[in-house]
N, C-alpha and C positions, 0 to 999 in steps of 0.2 A: 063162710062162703054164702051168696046169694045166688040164688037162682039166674040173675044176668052173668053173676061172673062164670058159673057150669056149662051158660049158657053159649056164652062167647070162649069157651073151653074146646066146648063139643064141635063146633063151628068149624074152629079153630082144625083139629082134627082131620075134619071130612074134609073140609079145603085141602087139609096137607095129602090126605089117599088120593084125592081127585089129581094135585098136582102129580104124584107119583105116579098114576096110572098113566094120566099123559106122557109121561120122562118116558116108560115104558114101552108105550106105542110108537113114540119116534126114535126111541135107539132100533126098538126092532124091526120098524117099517112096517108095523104089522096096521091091515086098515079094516077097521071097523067102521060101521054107520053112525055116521056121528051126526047129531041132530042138528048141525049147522050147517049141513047140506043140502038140507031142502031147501036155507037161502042162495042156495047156489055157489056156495064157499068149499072149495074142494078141501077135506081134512090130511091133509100131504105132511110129513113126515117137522117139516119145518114150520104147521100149525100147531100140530103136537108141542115140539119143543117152544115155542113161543107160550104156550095156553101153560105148561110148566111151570114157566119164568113168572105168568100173569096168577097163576094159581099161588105157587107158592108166596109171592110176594102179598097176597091176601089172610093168606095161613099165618105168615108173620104179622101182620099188623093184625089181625084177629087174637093171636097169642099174646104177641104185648098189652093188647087194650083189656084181655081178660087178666094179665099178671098186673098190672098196674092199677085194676079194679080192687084186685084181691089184696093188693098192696097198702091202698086206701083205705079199705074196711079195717084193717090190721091196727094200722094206724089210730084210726078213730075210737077203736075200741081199748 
C-alpha cells in the first residue's frame, strides 16, 4: 500500500462518520450550529438528511478510488 491509497482510505472514513453524524441529527431533529449558517442556510432536519445522502455518496467514491488504487498496485506488482 502507498501512502495515497491510506490516504484515500482514511478520507474515506471521516467522510463516512461525518455522513453518519448527519443521518443522526435529522432522524433525531436534534439542532446544532452548523457552520453553514452563518451563510444564512437554516440546518433543518431535511439539510441534515440531504448532507447524508451528499456525504455518503463521497465516502463511496473516496472507498472505491482508494480499493481500486490498491487494486492496481497489486496487480503491478
Amino acid at each position: 500500500m502507498t501512502n495515497r491509497t491510506q490516504l484515500l482510505g482514511f478520507l474515506a472514513g471521516a467522510e463516512a462518520f461525518h455522513a453518519v453524524v448527519h443521518a443522526y441529527l435529522s432522524i433525531t431533529k436534534t439542532h446544532v450550529e452548523h457552520p453553514v449558517e452563518h451563510l444564512g442556510i437554516r440546518a433543518t432536519p431535511t439539510f441534515h438528511a440531504a448532507a447524508a445522502l451528499v456525504n455518503g455518496a463521497i465516502a463511496l467514491g473516496l472507498g472505491a478510488r482508494a480499493w481500486s488504487a490498491s487494486r492496481a498496485l497489486r496487480a503491478a506488482a
